[in-house]
C-alpha positions as a Markdown table, in Angstrom:
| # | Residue | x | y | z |
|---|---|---|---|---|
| 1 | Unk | 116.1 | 91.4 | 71.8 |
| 2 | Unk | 115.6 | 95.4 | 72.4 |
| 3 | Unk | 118.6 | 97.0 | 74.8 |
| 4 | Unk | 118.3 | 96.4 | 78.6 |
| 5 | Unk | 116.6 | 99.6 | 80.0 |
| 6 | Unk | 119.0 | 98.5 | 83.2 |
| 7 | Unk | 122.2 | 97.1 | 83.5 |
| 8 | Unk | 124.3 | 97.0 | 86.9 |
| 9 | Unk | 128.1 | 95.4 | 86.2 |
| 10 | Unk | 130.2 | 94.8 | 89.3 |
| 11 | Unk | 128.0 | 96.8 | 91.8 |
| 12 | Unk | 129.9 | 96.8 | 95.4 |
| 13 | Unk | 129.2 | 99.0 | 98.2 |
| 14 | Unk | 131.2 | 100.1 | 100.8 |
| 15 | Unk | 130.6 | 101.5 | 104.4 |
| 16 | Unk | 132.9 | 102.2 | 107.2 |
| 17 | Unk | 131.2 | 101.0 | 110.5 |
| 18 | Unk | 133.0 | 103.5 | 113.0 |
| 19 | Unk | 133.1 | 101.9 | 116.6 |
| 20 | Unk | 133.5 | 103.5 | 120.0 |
| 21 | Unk | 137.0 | 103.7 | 121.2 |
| 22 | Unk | 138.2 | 104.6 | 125.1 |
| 23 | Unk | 138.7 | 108.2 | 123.4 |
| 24 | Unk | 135.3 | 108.5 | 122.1 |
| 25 | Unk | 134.1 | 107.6 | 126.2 |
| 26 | Unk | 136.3 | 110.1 | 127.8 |
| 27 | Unk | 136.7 | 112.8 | 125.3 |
| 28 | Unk | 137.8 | 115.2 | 127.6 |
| 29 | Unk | 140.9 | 113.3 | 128.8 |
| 30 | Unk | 141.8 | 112.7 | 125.2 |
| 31 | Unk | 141.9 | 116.1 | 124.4 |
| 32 | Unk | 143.9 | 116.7 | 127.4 |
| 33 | Unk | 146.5 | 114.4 | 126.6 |
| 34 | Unk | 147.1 | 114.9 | 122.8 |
| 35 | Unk | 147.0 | 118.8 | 123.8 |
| 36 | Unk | 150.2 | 118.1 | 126.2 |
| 37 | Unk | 152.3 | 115.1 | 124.2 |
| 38 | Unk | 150.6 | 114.7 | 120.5 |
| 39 | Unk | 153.6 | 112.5 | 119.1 |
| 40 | Unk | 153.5 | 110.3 | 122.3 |
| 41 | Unk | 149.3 | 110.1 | 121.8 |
| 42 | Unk | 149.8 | 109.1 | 117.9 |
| 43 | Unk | 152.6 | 106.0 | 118.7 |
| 44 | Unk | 150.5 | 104.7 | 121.8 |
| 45 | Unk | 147.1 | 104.6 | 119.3 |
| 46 | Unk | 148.8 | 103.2 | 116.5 |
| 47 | Unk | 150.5 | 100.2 | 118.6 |
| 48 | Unk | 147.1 | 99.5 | 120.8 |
| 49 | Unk | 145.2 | 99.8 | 117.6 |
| 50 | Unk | 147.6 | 96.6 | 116.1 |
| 51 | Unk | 149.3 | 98.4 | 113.6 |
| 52 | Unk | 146.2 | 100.1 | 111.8 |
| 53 | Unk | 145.9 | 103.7 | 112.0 |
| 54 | Unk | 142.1 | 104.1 | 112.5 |
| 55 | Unk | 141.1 | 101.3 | 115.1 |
| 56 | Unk | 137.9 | 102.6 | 115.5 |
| 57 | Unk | 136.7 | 101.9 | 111.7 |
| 58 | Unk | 135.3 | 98.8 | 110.5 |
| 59 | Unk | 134.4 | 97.9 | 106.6 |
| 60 | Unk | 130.9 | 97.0 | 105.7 |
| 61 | Unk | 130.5 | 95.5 | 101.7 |
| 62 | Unk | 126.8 | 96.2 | 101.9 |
| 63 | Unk | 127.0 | 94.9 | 98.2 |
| 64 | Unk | 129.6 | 92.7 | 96.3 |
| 65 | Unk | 130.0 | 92.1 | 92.3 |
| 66 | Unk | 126.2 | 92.5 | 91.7 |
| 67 | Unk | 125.4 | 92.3 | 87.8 |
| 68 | Unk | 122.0 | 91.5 | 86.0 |
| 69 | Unk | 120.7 | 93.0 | 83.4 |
| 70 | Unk | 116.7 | 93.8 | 82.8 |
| 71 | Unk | 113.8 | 94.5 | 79.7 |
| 72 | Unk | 111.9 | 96.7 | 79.1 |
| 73 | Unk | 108.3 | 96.1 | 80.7 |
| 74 | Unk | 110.0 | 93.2 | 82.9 |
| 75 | Unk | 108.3 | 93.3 | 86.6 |
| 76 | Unk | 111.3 | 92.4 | 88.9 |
| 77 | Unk | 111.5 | 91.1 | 92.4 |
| 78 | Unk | 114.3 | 91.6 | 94.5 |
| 79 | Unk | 114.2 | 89.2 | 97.8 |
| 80 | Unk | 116.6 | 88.1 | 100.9 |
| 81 | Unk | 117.1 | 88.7 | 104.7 |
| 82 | Unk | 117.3 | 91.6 | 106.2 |
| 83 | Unk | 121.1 | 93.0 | 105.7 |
| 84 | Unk | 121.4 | 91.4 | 102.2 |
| 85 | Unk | 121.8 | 94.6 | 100.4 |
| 86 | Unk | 118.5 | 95.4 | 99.0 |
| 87 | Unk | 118.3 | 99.1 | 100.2 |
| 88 | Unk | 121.5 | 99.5 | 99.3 |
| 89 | Unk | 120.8 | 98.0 | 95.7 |
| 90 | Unk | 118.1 | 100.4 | 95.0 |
| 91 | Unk | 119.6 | 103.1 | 96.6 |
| 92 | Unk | 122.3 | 103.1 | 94.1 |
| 93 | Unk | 119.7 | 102.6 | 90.9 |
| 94 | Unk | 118.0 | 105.7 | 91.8 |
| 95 | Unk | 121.0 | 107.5 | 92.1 |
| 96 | Unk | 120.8 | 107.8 | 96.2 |
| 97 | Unk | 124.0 | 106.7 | 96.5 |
| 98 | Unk | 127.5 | 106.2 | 94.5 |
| 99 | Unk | 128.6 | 102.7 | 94.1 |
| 100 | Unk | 132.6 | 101.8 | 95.8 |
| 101 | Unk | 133.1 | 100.4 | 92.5 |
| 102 | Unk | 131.3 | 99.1 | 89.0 |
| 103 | Unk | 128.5 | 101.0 | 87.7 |
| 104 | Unk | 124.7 | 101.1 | 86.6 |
| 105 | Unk | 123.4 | 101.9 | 83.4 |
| 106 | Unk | 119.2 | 103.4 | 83.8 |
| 107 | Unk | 117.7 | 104.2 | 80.3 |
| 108 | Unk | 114.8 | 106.6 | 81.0 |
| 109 | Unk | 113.4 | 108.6 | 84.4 |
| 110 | Unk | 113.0 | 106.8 | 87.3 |
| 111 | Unk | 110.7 | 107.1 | 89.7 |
| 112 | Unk | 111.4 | 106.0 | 93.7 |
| 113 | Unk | 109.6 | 104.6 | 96.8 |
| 114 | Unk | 111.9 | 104.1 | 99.2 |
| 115 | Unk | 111.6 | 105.0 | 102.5 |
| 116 | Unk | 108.4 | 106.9 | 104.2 |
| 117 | Unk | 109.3 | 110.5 | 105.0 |
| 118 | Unk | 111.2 | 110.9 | 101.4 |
| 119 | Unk | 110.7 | 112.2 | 98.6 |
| 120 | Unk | 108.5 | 115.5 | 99.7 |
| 121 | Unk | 109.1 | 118.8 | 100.6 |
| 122 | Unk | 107.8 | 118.7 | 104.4 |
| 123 | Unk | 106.6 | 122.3 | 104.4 |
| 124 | Unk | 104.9 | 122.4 | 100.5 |
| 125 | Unk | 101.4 | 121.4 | 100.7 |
| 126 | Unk | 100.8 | 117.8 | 98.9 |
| 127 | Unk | 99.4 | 119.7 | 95.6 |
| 128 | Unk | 102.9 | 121.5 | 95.9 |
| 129 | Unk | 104.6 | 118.4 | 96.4 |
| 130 | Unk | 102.9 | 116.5 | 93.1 |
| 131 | Unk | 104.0 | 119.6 | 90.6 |
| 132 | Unk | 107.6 | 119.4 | 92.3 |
| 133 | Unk | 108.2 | 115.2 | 92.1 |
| 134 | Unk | 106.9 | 115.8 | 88.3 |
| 135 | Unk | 109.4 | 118.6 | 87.5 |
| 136 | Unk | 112.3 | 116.9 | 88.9 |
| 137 | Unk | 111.1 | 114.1 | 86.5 |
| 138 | Unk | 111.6 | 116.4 | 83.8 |
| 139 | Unk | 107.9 | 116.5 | 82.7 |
| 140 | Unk | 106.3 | 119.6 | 81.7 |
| 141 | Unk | 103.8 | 121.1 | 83.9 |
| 142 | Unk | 100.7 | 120.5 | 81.3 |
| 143 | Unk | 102.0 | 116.7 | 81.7 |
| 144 | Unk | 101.5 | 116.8 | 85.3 |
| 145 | Unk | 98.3 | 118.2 | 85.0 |
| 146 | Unk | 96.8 | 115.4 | 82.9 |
| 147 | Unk | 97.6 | 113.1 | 85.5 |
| 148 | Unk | 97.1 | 115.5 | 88.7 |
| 149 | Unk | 93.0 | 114.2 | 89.3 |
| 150 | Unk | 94.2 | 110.5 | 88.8 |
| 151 | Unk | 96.8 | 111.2 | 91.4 |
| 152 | Unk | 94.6 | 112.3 | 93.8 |
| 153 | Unk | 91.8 | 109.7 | 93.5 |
| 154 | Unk | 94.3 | 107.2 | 93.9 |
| 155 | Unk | 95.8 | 109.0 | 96.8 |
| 156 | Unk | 92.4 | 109.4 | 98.4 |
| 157 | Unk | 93.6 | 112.8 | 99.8 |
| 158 | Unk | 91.5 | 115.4 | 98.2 |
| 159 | Unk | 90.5 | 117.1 | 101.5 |
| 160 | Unk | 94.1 | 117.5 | 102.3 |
| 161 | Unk | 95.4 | 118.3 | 99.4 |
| 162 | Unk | 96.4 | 121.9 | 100.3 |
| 163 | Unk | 98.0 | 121.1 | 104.0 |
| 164 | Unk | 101.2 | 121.0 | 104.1 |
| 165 | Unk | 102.5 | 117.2 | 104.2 |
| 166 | Unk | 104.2 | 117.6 | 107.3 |
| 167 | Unk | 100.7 | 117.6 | 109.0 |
| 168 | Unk | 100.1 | 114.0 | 106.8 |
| 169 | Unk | 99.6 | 110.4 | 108.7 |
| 170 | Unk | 102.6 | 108.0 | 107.5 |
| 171 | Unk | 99.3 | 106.1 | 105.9 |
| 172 | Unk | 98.5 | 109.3 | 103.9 |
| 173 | Unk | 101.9 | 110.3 | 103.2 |
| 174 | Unk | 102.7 | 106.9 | 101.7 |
| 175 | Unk | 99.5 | 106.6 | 99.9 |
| 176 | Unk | 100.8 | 110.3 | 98.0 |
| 177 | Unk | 104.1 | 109.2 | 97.5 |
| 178 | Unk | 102.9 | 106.0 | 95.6 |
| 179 | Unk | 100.5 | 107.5 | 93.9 |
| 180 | Unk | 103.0 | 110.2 | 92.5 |
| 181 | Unk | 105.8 | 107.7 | 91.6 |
| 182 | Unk | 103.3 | 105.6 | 89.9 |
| 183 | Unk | 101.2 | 107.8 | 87.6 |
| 184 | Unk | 103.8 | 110.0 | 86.6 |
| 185 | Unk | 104.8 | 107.7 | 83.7 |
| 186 | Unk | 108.6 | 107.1 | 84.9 |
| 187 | Unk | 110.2 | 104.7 | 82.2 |
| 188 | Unk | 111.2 | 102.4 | 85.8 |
| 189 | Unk | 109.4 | 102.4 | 88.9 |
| 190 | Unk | 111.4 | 101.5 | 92.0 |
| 191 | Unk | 109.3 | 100.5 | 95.2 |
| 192 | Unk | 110.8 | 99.1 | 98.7 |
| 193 | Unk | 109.5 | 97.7 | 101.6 |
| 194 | Unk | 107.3 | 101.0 | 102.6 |
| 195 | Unk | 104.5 | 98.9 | 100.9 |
| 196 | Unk | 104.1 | 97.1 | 104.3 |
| 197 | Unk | 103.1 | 100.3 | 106.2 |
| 198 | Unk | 99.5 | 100.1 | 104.3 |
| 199 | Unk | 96.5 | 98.8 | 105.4 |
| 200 | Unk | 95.5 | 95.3 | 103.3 |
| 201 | Unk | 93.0 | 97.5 | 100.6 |
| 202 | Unk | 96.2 | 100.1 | 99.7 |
| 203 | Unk | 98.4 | 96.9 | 98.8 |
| 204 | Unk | 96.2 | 95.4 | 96.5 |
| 205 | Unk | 95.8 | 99.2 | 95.0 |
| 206 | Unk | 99.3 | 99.1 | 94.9 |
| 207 | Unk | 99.9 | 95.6 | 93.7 |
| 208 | Unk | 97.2 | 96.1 | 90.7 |
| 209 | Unk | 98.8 | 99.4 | 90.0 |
| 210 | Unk | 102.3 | 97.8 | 89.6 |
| 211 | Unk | 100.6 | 95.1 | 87.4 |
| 212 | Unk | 98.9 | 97.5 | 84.9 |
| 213 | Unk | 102.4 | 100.2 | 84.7 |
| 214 | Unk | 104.5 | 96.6 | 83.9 |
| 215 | Unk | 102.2 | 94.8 | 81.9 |
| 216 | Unk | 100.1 | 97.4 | 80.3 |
| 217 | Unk | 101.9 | 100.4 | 80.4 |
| 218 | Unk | 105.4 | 98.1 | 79.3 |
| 219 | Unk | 107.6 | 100.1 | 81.8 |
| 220 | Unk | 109.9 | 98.2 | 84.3 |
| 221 | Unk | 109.2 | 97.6 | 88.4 |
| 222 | Unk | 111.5 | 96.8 | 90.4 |
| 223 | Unk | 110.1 | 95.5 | 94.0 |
| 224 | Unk | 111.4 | 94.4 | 97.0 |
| 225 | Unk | 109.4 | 93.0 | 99.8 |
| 226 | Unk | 109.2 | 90.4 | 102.3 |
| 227 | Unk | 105.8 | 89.7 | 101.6 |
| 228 | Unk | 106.6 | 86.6 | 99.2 |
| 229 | Unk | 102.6 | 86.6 | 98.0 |
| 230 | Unk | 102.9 | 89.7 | 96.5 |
| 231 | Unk | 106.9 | 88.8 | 95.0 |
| 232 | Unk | 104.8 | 85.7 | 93.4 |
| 233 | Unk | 102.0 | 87.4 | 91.9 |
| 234 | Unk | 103.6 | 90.5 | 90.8 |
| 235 | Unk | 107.3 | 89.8 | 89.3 |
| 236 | Unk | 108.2 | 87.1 | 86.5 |
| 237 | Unk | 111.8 | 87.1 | 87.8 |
| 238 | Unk | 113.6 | 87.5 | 90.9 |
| 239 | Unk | 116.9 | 88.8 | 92.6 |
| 240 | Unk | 117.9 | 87.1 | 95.3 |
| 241 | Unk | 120.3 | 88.6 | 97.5 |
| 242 | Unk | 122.6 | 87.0 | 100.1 |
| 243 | Unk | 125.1 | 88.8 | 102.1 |
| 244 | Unk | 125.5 | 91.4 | 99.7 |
| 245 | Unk | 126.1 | 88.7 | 97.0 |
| 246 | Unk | 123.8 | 87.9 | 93.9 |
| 247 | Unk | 122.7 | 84.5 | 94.9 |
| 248 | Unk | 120.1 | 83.9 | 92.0 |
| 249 | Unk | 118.7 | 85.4 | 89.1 |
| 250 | Unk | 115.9 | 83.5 | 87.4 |
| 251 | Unk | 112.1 | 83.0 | 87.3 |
| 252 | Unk | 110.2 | 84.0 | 90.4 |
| 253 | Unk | 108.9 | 80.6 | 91.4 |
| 254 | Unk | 112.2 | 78.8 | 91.5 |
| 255 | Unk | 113.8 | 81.7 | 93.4 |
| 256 | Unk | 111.2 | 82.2 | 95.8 |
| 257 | Unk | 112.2 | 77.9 | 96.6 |
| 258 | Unk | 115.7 | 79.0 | 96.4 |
| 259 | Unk | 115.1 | 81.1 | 99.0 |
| 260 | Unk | 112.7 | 79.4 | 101.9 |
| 261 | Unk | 114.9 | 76.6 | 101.2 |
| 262 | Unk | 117.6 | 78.7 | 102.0 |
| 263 | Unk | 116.6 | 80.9 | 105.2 |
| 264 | Unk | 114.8 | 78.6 | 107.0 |
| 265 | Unk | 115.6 | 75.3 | 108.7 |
| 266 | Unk | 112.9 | 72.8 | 109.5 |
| 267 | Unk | 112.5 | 73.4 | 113.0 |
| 268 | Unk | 110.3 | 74.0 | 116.6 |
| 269 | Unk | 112.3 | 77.3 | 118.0 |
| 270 | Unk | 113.9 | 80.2 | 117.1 |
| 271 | Unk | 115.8 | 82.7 | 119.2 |
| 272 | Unk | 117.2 | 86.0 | 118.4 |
| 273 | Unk | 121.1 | 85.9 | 117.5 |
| 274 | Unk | 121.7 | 89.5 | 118.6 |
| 275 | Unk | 120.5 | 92.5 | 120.8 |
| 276 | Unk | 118.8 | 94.9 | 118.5 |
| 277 | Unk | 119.0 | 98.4 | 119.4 |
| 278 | Unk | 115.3 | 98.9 | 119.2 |
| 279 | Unk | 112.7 | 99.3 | 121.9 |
| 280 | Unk | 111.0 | 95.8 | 121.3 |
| 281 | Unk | 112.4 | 92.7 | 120.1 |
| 282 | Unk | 111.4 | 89.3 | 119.6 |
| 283 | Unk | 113.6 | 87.4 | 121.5 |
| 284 | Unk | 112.2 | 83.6 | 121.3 |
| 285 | Unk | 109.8 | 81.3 | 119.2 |
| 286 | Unk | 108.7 | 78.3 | 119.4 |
| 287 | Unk | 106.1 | 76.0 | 117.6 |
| 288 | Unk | 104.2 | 73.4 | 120.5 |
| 289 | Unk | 101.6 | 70.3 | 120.0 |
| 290 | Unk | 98.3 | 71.2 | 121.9 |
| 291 | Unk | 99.8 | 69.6 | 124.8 |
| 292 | Unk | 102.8 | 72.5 | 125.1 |
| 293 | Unk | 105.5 | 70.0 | 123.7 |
| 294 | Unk | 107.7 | 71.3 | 121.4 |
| 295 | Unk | 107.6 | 70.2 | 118.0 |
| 296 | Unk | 108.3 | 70.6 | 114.0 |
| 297 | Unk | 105.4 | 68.0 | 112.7 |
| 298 | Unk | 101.5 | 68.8 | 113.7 |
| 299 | Unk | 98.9 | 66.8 | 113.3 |
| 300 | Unk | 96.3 | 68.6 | 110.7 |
| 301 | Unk | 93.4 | 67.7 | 113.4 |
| 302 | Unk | 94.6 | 68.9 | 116.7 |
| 303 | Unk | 96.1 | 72.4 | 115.5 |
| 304 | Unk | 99.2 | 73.9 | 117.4 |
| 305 | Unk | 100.9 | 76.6 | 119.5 |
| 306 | Unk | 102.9 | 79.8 | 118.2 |
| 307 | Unk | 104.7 | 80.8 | 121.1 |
| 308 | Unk | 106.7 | 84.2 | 121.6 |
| 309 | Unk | 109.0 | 85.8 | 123.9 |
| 310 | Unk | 109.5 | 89.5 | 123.3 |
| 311 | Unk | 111.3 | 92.2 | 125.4 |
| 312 | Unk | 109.7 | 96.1 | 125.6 |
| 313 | Unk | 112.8 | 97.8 | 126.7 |
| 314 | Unk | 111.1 | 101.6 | 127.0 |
| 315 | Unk | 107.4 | 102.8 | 127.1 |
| 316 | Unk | 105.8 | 101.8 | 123.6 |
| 317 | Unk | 102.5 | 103.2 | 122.4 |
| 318 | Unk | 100.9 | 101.3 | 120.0 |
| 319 | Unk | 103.5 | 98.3 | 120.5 |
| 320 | Unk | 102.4 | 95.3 | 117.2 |
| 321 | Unk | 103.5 | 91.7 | 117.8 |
| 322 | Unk | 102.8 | 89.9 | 114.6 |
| 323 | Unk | 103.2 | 86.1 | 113.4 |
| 324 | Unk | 102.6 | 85.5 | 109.7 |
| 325 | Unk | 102.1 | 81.8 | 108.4 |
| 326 | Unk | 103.8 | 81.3 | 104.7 |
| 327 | Unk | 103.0 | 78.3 | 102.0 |
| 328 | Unk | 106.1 | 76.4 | 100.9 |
| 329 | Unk | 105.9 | 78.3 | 97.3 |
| 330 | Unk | 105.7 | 81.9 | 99.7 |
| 331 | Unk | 102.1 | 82.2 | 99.6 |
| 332 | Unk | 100.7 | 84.8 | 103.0 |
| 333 | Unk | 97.8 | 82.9 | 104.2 |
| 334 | Unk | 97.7 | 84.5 | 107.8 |
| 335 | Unk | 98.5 | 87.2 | 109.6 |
| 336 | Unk | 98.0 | 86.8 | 113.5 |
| 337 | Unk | 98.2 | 89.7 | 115.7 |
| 338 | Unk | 98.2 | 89.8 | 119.3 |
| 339 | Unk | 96.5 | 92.9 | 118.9 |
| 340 | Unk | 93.4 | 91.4 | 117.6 |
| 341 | Unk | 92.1 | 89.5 | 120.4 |
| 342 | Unk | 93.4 | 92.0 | 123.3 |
| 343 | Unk | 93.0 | 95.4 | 122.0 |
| 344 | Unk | 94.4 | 96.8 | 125.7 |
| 345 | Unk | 98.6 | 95.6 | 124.1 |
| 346 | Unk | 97.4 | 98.5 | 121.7 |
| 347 | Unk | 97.7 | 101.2 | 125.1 |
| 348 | Unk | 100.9 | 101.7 | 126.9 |
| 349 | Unk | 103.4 | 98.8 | 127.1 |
| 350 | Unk | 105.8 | 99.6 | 129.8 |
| 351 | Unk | 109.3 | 97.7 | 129.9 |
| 352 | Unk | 109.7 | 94.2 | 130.7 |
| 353 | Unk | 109.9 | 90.4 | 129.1 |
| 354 | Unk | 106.9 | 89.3 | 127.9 |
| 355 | Unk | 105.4 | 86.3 | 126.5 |
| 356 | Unk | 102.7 | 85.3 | 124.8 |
| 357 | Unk | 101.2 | 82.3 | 122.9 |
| 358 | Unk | 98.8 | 81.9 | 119.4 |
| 359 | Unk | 96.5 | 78.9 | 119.7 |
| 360 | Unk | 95.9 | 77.6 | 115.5 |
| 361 | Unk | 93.0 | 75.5 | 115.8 |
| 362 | Unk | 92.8 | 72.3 | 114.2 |
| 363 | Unk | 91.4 | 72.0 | 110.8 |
| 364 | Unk | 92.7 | 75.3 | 109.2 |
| 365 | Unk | 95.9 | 74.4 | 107.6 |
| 366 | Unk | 95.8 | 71.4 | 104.8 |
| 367 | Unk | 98.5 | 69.0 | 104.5 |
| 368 | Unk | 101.6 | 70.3 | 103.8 |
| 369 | Unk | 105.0 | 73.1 | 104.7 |
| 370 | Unk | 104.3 | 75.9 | 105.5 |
| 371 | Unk | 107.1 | 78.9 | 107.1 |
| 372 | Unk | 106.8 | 81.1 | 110.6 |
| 373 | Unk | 107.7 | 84.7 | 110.3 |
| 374 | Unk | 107.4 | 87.1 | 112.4 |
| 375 | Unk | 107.3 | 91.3 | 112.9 |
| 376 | Unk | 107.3 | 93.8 | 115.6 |
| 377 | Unk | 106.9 | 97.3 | 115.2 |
| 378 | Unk | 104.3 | 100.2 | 115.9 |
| 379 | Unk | 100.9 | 101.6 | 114.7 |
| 380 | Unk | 102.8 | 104.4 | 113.2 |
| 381 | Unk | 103.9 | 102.1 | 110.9 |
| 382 | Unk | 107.2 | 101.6 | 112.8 |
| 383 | Unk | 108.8 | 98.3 | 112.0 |
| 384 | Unk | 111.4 | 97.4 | 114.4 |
| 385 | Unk | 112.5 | 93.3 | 113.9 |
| 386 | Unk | 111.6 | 91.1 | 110.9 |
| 387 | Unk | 112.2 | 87.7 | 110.9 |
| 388 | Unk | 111.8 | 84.7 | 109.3 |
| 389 | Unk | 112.3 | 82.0 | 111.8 |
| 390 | Unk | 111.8 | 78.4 | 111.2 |
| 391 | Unk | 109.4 | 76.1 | 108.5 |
| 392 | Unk | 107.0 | 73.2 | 109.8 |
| 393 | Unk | 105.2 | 69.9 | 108.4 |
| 394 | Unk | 101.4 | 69.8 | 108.9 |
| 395 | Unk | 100.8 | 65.9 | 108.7 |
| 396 | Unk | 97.9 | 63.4 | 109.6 |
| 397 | Unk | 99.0 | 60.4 | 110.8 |
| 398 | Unk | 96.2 | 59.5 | 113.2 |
| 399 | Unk | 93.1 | 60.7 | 111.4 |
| 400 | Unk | 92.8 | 60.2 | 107.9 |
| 401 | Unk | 89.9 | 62.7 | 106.7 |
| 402 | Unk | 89.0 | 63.5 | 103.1 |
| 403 | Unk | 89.2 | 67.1 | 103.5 |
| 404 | Unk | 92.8 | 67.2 | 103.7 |
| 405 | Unk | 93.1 | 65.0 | 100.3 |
| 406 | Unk | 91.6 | 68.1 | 98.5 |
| 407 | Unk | 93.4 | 70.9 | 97.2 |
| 408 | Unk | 94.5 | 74.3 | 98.7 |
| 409 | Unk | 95.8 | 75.3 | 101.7 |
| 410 | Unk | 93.3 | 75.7 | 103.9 |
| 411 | Unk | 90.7 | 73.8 | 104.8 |
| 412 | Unk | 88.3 | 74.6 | 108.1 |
| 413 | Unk | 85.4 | 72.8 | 109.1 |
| 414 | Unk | 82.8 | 75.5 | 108.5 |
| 415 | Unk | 79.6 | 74.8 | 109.2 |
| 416 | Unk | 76.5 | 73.8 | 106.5 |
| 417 | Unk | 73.0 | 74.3 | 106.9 |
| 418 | Unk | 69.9 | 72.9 | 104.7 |
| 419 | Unk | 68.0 | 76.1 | 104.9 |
| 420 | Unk | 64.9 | 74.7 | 102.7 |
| 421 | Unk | 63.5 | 71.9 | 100.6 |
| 422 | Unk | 60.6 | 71.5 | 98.2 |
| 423 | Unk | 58.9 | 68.9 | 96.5 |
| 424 | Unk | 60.1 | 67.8 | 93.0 |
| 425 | Unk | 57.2 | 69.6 | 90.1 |
């Protein structure tokens, strides 16, 4: 077997979390008081503090004794809540950030797609912007040119191509940034969540341009997303992260069960474990029967109740409230916005506690697990809470129909219609 094109030994991250201390609230008086006794100040912070002589600090191992190694050409997810160290995992691969301690070992350029907003030069036009990412890439400008036209087809930004990218949507902004990291023939291509922000057509560009630089091309992806659809049909092995810790390494499909198995408990309600420090969060959700009881088992027939408690806590334009319904093997079937059916949550949302409820009619979903998560953000692409909440058991125990012996997961009662018939010849 040829050399691993990446290999992390012993990765571990540290931060230190600094808290807010009766000095930091009255600054003034603090001053005041070291100014007139300092060695009087020093002894009465170091006993209050217990001993320790920054109180105020906290450690944070974003990551802990993370080592894998990966091929050449491999396509490689990397999954887990949010806090599990993913960021911080790729941040360190494409040299962001130093590691505490261990290292990482990157044969070949590397190309990023981390967060929307990086990567350009907010004042050089996005022409200016493709010739820069290339030279700090170390390619050679005749290099960039070759690729420059397929750039911008795939970017879908020729009209703008000479306005500075400051003046760029997030949508077009991410669509350059991909575009650039992907067809400038890095030996690893490193994307993160900033995926999501894309309408449904860009992901499937994006997805089928992943699939052709790993499997064609033979360079190596790493991905991480939530979206476990796109972890399935992309990757053919996984990272799963937990706490900072490697929980798995293996083939996609087992991890991906690892996983669900994992984070979600079978259930009928979910509730927030913290205040978040955003401006909308999904406090409460609950699954219901048709009837409004609560419940983990619905019966394939009668359909069921997504219900959500969310709190605006300033004015939101463009406030999203979305519910997505997984397979057990992490396939997206749905994604149901409030949005869609009252356009008006779109305008102004002004502080409060709100809820609202998602009626699943009966029929859709065939026999079977399937997982609850759910997403709020913004129309700018903001994403303020993701989480996976609870799994539940669509079952027929009262109706026995053969549409829910057949395969797949979904299976409606659409309408037929014998449009014509002619005699036999």
């Amino acid at each position: 077997m040829s050399e691993p094109i990446i290999i992390a030994e012993n990765l571990s991250k540290k931060y230190l979390i600094r808290h807010q201390t009766d000095a930091d609230r009255y600054f003034r008086h603090a001053v005041a008081r070291v100014a007139k006794t300092p060695w009087r100040w020093m002894r009465q912070q170091f006993r209050s503090n217990g001993g320790k002589a920054d109180g105020g600090r906290e450690e944070f191992w974003a990551l802990r004794d993370v080592s894998f190694e990966i091929q050449r050409g491999e396509a490689v997810g990397i999954i887990g809540r949010n806090g599990a160290g993913k960021s911080t995992l790729l941040k360190i691969l494409s040299r962001i950030t130093e590691p505490t301690s261990g290292r990482a070992r990157l044969r070949g350029r590397v190309a990023s797609l981390l967060e929307v907003g990086t990567g350009f030069h907010p004042e050089l036009t996005g022409r200016e912007n493709i010739y820069l990412n290339g030279s700090i890439l170390g390619m050679r400008k005749a290099e960039i040119a070759r690729k420059f036209d397929e750039i911008v087809a795939f970017a879908d930004i020729e009209k703008f191509l000479d306005t500075p990218v400051k003046r760029y949507s997030s949508g077009m902004y991410v669509r350059l940034a991909f575009a650039v990291a992907a067809h400038l023939e890095p030996e690893i291509l490193v994307v993160d969540e900033v995926l999501a922000v894309g309408d449904l057509r860009f992901q499937q560009k994006c997805l089928g341009k992943m699939r052709e630089v790993a499997r064609q091309e033979g360079r190596t992806v790493l991905f991480v997303s939530h979206n476990l659809g796109a972890i399935n049909s992309l990757t053919n092995k996984t990272i799963y992260l937990k706490e900072g810790g490697m929980a798995k390494f293996a083939r996609t499909a087992d991890v991906v069960a690892s996983y669900l198995g994992d984070s979600l408990q079978t259930g009928c309600e979910w509730t927030a474990k913290a205040i978040s420090p955003h401006p909308l969060q999904i406090m409460r959700v609950a699954l219901l029967s048709p009837e409004g009881r609560a419940t983990s088992h619905c019966e394939a027939e009668e359909g069921f109740i997504i219900d959500l408690t969310y709190e605006v806590r300033k004015e939101i334009f463009g406030a999203l409230v979305e519910v997505y319904i997984y397979s057990s093997d992490g396939i997206h079937l749905l994604t149901l916005g409030e949005h869609d059916a009252n356009p008006d949550c779109l305008l102004k949302r002004i502080p409060g506690r709100y809820r609202t409820q998602v009626r699943v009619p009966g029929g859709w979903l065939n026999v079977g697990a399937y997982y609850i998560h759910v997403n709020s953000g913004t129309t700018d692409m903001t994403t303020y809470d993701y989480a996976q909440t609870f799994s539940f058991e669509v079952v027929e125990h009262h109706r026995h129909t053969a549409r829910h012996g057949r395969g797949g997961y979904m299976v409606p009662l659409i309408p037929w219609q014998q449009v014509e018939r002619g005699d036999l010849i």
